[in-house]
C-alpha positions as CSV (number, residue, x, y, z in Angstrom):
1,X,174.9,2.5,91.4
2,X,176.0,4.4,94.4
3,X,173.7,5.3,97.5
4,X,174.6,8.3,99.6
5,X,172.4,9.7,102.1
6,X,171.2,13.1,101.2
7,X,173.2,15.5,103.8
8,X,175.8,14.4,102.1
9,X,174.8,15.9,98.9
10,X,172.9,18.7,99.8
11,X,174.7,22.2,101.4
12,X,170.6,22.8,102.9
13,X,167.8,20.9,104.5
14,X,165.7,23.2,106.6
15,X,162.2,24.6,107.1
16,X,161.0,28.0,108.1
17,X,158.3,29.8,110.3
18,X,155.3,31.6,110.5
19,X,155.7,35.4,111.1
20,X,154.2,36.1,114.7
21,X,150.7,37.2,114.2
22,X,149.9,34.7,111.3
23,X,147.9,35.4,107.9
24,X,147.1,38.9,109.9
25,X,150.8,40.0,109.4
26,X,150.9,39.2,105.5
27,X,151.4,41.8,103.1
28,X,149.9,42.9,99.9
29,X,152.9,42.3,98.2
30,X,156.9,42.2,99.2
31,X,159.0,39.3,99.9
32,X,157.2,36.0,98.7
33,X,156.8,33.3,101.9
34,X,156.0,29.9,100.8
35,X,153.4,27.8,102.1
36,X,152.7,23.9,102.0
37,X,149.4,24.9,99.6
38,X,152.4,26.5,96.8
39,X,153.5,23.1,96.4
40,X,152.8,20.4,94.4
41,X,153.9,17.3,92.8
42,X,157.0,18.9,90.1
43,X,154.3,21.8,90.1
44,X,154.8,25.4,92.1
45,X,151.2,27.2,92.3
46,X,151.1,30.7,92.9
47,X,147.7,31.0,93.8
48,X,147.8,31.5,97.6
49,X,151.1,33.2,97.5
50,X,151.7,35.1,100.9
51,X,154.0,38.1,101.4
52,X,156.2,39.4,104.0
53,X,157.7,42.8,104.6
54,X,161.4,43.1,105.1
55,X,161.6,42.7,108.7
56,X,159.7,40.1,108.8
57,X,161.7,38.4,106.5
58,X,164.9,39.2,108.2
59,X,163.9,37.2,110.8
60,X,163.6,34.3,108.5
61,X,167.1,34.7,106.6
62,X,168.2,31.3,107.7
63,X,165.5,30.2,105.0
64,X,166.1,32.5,101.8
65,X,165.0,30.6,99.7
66,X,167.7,30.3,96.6
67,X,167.2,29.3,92.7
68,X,166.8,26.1,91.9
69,X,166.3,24.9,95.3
70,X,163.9,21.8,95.6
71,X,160.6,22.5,98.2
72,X,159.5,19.8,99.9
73,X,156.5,19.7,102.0
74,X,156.7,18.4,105.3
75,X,153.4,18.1,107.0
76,X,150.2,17.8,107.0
77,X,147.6,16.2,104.2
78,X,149.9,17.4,101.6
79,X,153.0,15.6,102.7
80,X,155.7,14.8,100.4
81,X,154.7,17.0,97.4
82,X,157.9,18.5,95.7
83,X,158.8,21.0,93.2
84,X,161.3,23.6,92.1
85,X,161.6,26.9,93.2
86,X,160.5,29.5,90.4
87,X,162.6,32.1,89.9
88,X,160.0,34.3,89.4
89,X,158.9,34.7,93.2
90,X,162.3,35.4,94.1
91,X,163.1,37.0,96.8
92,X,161.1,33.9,98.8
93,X,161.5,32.5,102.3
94,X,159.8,29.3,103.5
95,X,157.1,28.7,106.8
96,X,157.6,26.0,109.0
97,X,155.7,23.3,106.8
98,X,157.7,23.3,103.9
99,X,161.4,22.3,103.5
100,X,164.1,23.7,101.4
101,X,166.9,21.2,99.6
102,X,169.6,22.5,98.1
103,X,171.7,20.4,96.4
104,X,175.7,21.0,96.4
105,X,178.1,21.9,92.8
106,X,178.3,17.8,92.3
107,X,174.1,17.0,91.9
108,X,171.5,18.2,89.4
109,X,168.8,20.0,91.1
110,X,166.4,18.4,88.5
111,X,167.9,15.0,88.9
112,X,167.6,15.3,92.6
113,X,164.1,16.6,92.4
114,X,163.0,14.0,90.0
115,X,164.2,11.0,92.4
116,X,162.4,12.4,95.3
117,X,159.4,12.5,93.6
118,X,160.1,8.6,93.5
119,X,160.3,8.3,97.0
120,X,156.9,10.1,97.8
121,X,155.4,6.5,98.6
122,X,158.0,5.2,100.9
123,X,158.2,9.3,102.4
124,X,154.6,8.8,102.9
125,X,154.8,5.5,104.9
126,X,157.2,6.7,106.7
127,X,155.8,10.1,107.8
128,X,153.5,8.5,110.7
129,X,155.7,6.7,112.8
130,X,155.9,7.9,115.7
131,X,153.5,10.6,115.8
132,X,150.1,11.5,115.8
133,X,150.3,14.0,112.9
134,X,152.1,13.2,109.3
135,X,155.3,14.9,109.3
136,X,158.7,13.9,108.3
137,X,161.7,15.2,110.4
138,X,165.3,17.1,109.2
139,X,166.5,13.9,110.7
140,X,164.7,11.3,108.5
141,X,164.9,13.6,105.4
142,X,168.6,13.7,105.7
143,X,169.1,10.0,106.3
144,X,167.4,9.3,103.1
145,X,169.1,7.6,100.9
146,X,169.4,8.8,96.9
147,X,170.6,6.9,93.8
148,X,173.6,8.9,92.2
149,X,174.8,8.4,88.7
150,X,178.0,10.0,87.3
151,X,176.6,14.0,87.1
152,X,176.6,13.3,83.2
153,X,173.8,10.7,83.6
154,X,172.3,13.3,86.0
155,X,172.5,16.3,83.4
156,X,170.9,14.4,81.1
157,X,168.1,12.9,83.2
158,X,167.3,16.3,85.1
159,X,167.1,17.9,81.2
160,X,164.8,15.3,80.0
161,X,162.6,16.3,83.2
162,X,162.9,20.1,83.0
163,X,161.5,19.9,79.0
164,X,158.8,18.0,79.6
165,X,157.6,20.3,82.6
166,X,158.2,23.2,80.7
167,X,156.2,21.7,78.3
168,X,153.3,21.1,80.8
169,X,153.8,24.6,82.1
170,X,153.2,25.8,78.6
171,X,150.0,23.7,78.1
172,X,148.8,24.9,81.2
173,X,149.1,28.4,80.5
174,X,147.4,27.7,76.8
175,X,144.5,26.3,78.5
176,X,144.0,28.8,80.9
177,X,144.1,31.3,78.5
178,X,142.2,29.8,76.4
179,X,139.4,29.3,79.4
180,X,139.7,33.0,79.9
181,X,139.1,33.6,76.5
182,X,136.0,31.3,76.4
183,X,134.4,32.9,79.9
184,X,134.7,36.4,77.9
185,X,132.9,35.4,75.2
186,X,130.3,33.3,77.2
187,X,129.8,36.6,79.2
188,X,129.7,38.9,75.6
189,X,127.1,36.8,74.1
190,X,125.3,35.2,77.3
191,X,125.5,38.0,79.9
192,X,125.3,41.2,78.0
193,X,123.3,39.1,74.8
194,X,125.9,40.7,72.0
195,X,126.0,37.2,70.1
196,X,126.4,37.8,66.5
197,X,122.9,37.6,64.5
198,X,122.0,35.0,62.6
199,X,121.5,35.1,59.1
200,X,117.9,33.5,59.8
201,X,117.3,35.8,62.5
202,X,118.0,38.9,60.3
203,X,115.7,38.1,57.4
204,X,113.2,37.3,59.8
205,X,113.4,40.9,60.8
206,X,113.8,41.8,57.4
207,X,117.6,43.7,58.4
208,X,120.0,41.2,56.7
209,X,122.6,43.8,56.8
210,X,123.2,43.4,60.3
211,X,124.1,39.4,59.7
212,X,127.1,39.1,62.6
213,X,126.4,42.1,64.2
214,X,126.3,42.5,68.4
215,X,122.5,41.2,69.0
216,X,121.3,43.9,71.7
217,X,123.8,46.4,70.8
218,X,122.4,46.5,67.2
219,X,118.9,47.0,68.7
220,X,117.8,43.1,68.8
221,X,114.6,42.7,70.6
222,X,114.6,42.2,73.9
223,X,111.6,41.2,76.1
224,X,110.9,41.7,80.1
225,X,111.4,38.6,82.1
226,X,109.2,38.3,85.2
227,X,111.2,35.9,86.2
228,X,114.5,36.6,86.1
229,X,113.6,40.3,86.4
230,X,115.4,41.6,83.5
231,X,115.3,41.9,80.0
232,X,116.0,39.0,77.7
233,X,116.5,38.2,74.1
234,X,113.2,37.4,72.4
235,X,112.0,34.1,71.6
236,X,114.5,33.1,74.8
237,X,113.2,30.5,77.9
238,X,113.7,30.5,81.6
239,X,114.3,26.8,82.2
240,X,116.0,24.8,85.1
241,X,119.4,22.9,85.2
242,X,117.7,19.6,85.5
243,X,115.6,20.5,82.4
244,X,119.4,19.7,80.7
245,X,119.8,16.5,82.0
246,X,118.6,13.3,80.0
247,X,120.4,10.4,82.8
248,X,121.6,10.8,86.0
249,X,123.2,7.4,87.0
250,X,124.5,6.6,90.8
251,X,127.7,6.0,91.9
252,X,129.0,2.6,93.2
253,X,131.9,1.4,95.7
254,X,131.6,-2.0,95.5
255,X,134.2,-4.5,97.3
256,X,138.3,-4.1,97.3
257,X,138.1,-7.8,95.8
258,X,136.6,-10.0,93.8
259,X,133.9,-11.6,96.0
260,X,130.4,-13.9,95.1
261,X,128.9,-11.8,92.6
262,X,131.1,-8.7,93.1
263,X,132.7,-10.0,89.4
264,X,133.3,-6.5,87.4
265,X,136.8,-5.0,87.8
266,X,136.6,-1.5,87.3
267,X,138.5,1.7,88.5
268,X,136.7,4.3,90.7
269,X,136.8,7.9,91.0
270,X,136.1,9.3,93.9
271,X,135.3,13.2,95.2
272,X,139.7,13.3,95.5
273,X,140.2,12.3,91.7
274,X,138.0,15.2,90.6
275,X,141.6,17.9,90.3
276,X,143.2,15.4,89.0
277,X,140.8,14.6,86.1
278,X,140.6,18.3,85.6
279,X,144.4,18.0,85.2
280,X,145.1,19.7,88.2
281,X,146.8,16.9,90.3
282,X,147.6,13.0,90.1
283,X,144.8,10.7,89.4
284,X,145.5,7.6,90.6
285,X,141.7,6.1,91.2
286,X,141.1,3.0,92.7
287,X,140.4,-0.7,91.4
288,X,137.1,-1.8,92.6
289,X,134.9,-4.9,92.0
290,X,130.9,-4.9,91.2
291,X,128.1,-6.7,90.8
292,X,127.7,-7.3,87.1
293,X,123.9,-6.1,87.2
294,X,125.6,-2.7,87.8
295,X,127.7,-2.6,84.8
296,X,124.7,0.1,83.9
297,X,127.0,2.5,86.0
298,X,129.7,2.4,83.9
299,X,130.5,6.1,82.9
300,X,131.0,6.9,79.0
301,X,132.3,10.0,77.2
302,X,130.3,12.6,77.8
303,X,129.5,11.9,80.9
304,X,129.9,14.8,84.0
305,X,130.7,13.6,87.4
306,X,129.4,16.2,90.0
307,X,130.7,15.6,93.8
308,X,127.4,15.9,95.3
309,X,129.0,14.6,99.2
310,X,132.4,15.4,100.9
311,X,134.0,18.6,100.3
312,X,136.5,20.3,102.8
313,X,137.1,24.0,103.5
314,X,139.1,24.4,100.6
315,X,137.2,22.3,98.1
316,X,133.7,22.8,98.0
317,X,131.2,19.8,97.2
318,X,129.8,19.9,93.6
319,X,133.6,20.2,91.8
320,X,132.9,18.7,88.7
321,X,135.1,17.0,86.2
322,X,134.0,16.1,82.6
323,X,134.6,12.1,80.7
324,X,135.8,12.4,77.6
325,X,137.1,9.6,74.9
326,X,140.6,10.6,75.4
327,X,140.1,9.8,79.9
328,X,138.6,6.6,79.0
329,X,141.8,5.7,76.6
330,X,143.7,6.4,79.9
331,X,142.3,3.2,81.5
332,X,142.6,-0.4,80.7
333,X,139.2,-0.9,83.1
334,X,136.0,0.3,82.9
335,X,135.3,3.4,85.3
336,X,132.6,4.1,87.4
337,X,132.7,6.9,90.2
338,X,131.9,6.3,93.8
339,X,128.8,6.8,95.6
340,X,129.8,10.4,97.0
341,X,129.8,11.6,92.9
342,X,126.9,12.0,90.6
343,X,127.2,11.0,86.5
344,X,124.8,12.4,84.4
345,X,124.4,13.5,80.7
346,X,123.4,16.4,78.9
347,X,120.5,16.4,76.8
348,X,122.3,18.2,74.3
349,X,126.4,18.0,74.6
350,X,126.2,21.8,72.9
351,X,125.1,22.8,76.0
352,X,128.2,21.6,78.2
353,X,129.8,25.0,78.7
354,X,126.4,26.9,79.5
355,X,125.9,24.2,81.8
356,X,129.5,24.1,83.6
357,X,129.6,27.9,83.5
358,X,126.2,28.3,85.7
359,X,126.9,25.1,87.7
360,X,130.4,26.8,88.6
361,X,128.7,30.5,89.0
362,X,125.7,29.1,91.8
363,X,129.2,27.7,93.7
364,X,130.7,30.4,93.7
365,X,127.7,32.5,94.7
366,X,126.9,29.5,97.4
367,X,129.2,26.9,98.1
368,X,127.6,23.6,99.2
């Protein structure tokens, strides 16, 4: 199969800049500017999205940013993540760490896009040399060199590509509507106590016409808490977190290789797999080995992993990330998490929302 190097295939390699005055000059809304934090592996995030008025982008017309052109980020710890271009933010220019590709009338943009995602390991060896700070060059990015079918072969592989990430769009979208959908019903029955009445409730009360009826809405009893300083459903408790908690295991690191006793092969998640088991990035954990006497830290379904050391200034410590049967089927090892993560189980899996929904509110209120 034939090798050519990219500048020969592409009518665009280039990055853009910041407008002078930094985040201070952004807009509310206007021309979209892309940012290294927009893009991920075959996955464009909106969240973060900056804007620039029409001078501003003016200035930056050397990178208008065109449909179906590939982004590629060219700095920093998010180096080598690629994606598409969606439509959608169009009109769009590019800051200075994040490189637009734009592949000529005889390559498939999802073709192209698909093989540099398959150089993202040798782009990230590559990216040090010479420098203090990960970066690859125009120059090296235009030397690279890309395996180029007849465009048939490259129709049909790009189309293969664009289903399936259509398809993951999709799921993605279902699930967070979905998680909207569950955080309003959390808040209608948990917040404002409108959870439909039980039938066993009703007799009690001797009102089994208002079976499935809004609880405090239909004039359900409430009772003063002293302390939560409200009023609460009655018959309800004020209890602690760790009152929901049967085990809480510890994390283990172990050795790279098998060594004396270090025996068990297992995989390890660490405080950077937590997106990615939430589905939000890779997850590519570790293998590990250790001691056989700590097989007890094995996770199982069920389990939650809580990051209770690291963090960063984007990612506050305590993420959390949840095992089920369907992660461990992922895995032809055992798991355990590393010593920067907590496991522990519920007392009662019924109570895994209520649990992740305050466990996510106190971080939001506090980050750690």
């Amino acid at each position: 199969m034939t090798k050519v190097q990219l500048k020969k295939i592409t009518t665009k390699i280039g990055s853009g800049a910041t407008p002078s005055g930094g985040q201070s000059a952004y807009e509310q809304s206007g021309i979209s500017l892309i940012r290294s934090q927009n893009v991920h592996d075959f996955t464009f995030l909106k969240n973060g999205l900056a804007f620039i008025n029409e001078n501003q982008a003016n200035n930056l017309n050397n990178v208008t940013v065109l449909e179906n052109d590939i982004l590629l980020n060219i700095t920093g710890d998010s180096i080598a993540r690629v994606c598409k271009v969606p439509k959608e933010i169009l009109p769009a220019r590019v800051n200075q760490h994040v490189a637009i590709i734009r592949a000529n009338k005889n390559v498939d943009s999802n073709y192209l896009l698909c093989y540099l995602q398959f150089l993202k390991p040798y782009l990230l060896k590559i990216c040090g040399v010479g420098g203090t700070r990960n970066a690859l060059t125009k120059d090296v990015i235009e030397k690279l060199l890309i395996e180029l079918p007849d465009l048939g072969t490259q129709n049909n592989i790009g189309q293969l590509i664009e289903n399936i990430n259509s398809k993951i769009e999709l799921n993605n979208r279902l699930n967070s509507e979905l998680e909207q959908m569950a955080k309003t019903i959390y808040d209608y029955w948990f917040v404002q106590f409108d959870f439909p009445m039980s039938a066993e409730y009703t007799a009690s009360v001797g009102q089994t016409e208002l079976e499935g009826k809004p609880y405090k809405s239909s004039g359900g009893r409430m009772v003063w808490s002293g302390e939560l300083k409200r009023e609460v459903p009655e018959g309800w408790e004020v209890k602690l977190l760790s009152d929901w908690i049967e085990i809480s295991k510890s994390g283990d690191w172990g050795k790279e290789s098998q060594e004396g006793n270090y025996t068990e092969k297992v995989y390890c998640f660490r405080g950077a797999d937590i997106n990615g088991l939430n589905g939000l990035s890779e997850l590519k954990p570790p293998t590990r080995y250790i001691l056989e006497k700590n097989k007890s830290k094995i996770l199982e379904a069920n389990d939650l992993i809580v990051e209770i050391s690291g963090g960063s200034p984007t990612q506050s410590t305590g993420r959390m990330a949840f095992i089920t049967n369907a992660t461990l089927k992922r895995f032809d090892l055992p798991v355990i998490c590393s010593n920067f993560c907590k496991p522990i189980l519920l007392i009662n899996k019924k109570l895994l929302y209520n649990f992740a929904y305050y466990w996510n509110s106190l971080l939001l209120e506090q980050p750690i």
